[in-house]
C-alpha positions as CSV (number, residue, x, y, z in Angstrom):
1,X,107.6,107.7,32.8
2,X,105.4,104.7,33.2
3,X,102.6,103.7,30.9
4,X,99.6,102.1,32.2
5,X,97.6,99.8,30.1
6,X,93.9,99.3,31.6
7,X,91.3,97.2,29.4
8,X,87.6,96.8,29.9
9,X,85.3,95.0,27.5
10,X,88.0,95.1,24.9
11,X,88.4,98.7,24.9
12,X,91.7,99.9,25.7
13,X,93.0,103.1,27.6
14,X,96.8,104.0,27.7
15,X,97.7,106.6,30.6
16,X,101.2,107.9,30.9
17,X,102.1,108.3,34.5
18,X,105.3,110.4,35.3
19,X,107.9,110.2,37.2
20,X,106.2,112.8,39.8
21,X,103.8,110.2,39.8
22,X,101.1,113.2,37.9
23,X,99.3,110.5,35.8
24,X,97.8,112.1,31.9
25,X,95.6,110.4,28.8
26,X,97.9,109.5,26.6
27,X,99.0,111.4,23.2
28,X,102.5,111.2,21.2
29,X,103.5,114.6,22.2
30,X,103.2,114.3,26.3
31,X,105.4,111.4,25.7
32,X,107.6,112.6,23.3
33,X,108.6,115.2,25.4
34,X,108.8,113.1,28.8
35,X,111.3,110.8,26.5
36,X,113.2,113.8,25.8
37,X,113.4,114.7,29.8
38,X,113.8,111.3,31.1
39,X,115.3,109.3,28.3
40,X,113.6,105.9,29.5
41,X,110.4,104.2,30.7
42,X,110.1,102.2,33.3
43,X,107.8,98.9,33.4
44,X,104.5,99.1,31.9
45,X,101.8,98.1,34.1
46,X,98.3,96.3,32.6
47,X,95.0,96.8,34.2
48,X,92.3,94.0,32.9
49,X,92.3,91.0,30.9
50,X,95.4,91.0,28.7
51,X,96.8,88.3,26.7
52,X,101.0,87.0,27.6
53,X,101.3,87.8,23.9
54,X,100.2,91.6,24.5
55,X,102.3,92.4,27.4
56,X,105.4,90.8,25.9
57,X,104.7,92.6,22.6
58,X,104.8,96.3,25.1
59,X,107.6,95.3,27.0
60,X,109.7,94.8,23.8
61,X,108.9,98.2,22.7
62,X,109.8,99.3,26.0
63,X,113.4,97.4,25.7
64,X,113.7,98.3,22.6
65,X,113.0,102.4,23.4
66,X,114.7,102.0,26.1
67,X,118.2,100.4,24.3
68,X,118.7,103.6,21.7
């Protein structure tokens, strides 16, 4: 599973893409349950005008989720 961050006049969209590459708006549950299957996520990839502080901040959840 991959999220993808995309941002457009400050408004921010998360999409979870999986590994089939079948792309879905995000919600706890769908990725709940593709944790479950796949037990990691890959890279996040951002869409728009994000700060360094606002990646970093993703991809240590994503290290973190990713490390337990």
């Amino acid at each position: 599973m991959k999220w993808i961050f995309s941002k457009e006049n400050e408004q921010c969209k998360i999409i979870l893409q999986k590994t089939d590459g079948t792309k879905t708006d995000f919600s706890y549950i769908n990725m709940i349950k593709e944790l479950y299957e796949e037990k990691r996520i890959d890279e996040a990839e951002f869409e728009g005008d994000f700060l360094e502080g606002e990646k970093e901040s993703v991809r240590a959840l994503i290290d973190e989720i990713n490390n337990h």
